[in-house]
N, C-alpha and C positions, 0 to 999 in steps of 0.2 A: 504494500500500500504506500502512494507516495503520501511527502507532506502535506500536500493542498490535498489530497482525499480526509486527510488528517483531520485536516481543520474543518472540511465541511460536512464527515459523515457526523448524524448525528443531528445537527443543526436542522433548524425546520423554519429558516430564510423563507423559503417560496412562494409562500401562500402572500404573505407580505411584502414581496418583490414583485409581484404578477398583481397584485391589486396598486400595488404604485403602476406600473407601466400602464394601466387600463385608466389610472385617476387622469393619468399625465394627459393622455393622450384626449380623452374625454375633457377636461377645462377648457382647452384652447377650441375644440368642436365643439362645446355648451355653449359655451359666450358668445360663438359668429353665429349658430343657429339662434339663439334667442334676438340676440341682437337684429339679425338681416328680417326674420320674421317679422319681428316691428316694425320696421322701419326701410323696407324692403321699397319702399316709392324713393326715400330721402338716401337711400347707399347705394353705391357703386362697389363691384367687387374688386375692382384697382386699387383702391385703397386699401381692402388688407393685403394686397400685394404687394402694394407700395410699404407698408407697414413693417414685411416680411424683409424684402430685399432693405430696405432705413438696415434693419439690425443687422443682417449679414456682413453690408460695405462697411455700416459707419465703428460697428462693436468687435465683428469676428474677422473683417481684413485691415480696417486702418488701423485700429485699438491695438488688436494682435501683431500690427507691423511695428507701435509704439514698443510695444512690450517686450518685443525679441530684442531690442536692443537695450531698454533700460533694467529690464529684472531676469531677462533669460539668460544672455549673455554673461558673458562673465569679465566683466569691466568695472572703470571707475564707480559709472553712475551706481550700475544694480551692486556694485559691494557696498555702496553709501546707503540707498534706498532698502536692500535684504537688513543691515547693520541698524536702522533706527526704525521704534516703532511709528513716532513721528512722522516721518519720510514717509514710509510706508503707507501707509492710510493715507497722507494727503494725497499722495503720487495714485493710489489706486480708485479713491475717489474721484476725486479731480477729470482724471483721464474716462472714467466711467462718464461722469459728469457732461461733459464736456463735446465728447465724440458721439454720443446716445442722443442728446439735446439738441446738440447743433446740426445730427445727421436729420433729425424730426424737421427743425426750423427748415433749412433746406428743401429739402421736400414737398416739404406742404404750403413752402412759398414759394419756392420757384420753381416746382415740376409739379405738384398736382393741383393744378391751375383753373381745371374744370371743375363744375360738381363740389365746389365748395360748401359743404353745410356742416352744423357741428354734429351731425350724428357718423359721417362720414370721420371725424376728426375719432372719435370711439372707436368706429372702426380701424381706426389708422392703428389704434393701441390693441388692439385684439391682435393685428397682426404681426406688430411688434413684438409684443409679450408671447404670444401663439409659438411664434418661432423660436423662441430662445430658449422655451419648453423641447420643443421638439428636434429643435437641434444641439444641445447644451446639455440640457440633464435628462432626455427622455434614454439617449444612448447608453449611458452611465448606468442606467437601471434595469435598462435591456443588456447589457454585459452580467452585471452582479449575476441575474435572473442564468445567462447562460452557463456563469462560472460554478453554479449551488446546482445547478439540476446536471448539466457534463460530470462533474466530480463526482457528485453523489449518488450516480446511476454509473458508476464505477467506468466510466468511458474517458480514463486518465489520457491513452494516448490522442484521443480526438479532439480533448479538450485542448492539450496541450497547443497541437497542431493547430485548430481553431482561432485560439487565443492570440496564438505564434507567440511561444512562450518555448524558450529555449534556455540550455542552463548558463548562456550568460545572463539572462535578463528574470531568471528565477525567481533572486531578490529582489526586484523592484515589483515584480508583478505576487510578491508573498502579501504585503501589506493590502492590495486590492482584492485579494482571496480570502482574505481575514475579513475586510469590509462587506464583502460581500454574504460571506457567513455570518455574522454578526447582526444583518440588517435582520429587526422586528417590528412590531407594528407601531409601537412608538415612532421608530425614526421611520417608517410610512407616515405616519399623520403628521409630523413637521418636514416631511419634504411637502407634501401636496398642500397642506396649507400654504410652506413657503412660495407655492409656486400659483397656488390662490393669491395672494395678498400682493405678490408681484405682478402677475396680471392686471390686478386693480391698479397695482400704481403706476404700469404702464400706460394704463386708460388714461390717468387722469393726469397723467404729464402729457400725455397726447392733448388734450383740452387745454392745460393751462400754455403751451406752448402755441396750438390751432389761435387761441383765444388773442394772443399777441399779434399773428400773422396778422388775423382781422384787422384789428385796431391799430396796425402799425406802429406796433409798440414793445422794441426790444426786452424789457424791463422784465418781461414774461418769461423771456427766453432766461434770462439771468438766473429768475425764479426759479424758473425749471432747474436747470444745471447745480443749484445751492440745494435744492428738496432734494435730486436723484446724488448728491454727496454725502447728505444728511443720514439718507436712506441707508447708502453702502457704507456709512462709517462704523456700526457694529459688528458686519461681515467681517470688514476688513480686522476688529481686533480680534474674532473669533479666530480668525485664519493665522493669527500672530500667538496666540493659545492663550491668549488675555481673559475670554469671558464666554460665559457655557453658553449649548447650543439656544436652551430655556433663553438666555436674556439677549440673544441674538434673537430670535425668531420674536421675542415679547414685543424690543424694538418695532421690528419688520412692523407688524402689526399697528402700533403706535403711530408709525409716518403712513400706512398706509390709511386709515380715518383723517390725518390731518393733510393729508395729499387728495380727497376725496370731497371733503367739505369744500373746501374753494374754490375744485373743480368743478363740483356740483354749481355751486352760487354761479359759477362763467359760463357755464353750460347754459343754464337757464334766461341769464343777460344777452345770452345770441338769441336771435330769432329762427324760428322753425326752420325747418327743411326749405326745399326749391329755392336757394337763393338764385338768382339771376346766374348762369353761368359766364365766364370770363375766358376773353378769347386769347 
């Protein structure tokens, strides 16, 4: 028996990794069914396209181009930036902040031009949020699911191959067999919550941001960029092993109410659907 059979026989992961991968996937579908249903005269399906592709360029290729250079690499900056918690946290928020916000702003002012309405702007954040479930953390949860059911149905060398897990890279891939074994329904219900309460607050930075384009009024944009900092600054000391998962997720929770209130109030200061289309 090898070690990763070790760790996962016994373990009964599955049931609770196969109901996250079903939540995940189900959020980002609930929200554009409920959503498009209502409001299916006042939405365009571009938008949550547009929503989709916003996260991809502005978080998973330019973000991730920041990144490799300041924290992957192994240089000045990322030895300064890894070496303080400080650094760290402004550096991960900030940059979250920043290229999330301003890829929104963009978009929804100078490329979706048509079909402006603010229920459209909603759906900009469903598809925003949508995607980052589904590409970000829906995969992570579909690996766990395959590493606990290959190991534990004694299909060691399939797994292995599968996985492409070879004995140079044994040790690095021990730590994510452990995680994957480990996962119960507790850390099911704060991932999906976690990935509820970001949805929301994808929405409602999609509004307060939409809500600026209108009124041609940066200040929003600002707005935004300081809430989604606000947001990620527990993550970030979570991720520095500062403070449990509990008071990570309590925050999460906390800005997503205080990120929804205001949205709400701008939501309702636009006027309905049909606005005049713009050429």
């Amino acid at each position: 028996m090898s070690e990763f059979e070790q760790i996962v026989i016994g373990k009964s992961s599955v049931p609770a990794l196969l109901l996250s991968v079903i939540f995940l996937i189900a959020i980002p579908a609930f929200c554009f069914i409920f959503w498009r249903s209502r409001h299916k005269e006042q939405t365009k399906l571009s938008y949550l396209i547009a929503g989709a592709l916003g996260f991809i360029v502005s978080a998973r290729i330019l973000e991730l181009g920041v990144h490799y250079f300041c924290i992957i690499q192994d240089n000045p900056v990322s030895r300064f930036i890894h070496g303080s918690t400080a650094a760290f946290v402004l550096y991960g928020t900030l940059m979250a902040g920043v290229f999330e916000e301003c890829g929104r702003y963009i978009i929804l002012r100078y490329i979706m031009k048509r079909n402006q309405t603010r229920e459209n702007a909603v759906l900009y954040g469903i598809g925003h949020g949508g995607i980052e479930i589904l590409t970000v953390v829906l995969p992570v949860m579909a690996t766990y699911l395959a590493i606990v059911v290959l190991f534990s149905g004694g299909q060691t060398e399939n797994a292995l191959r599968i996985l492409n897990i070879t004995e140079e890279t044994a040790a690095a891939a021990l730590p994510v067999v452990q995680a994957a074994a480990s996962f119960e329904y507790g850390m099911m219900l704060m991932n999906v919550l976690e990935r509820l309460f970001s949805m929301f607050v994808h929405i409602g930075l999609s509004v307060i941001v939409y809500y600026g384009v209108r009124k041609e009024k940066k200040i929003y944009l600002l707005a935004a960029i300081l809430l989604h900092m606000l947001v990620d600054t527990f993550p970030a000391l979570y991720q520095r092993g500062l403070l449990s998962l509990w008071m990570t997720e309590g925050w999460l929770a906390v800005w997503t109410v205080l990120i929804l209130l205001p949205a709400g109030r701008l939501y309702r200061k636009m006027e309905d659907g049909n606005q005049a289309e713009k050429a």
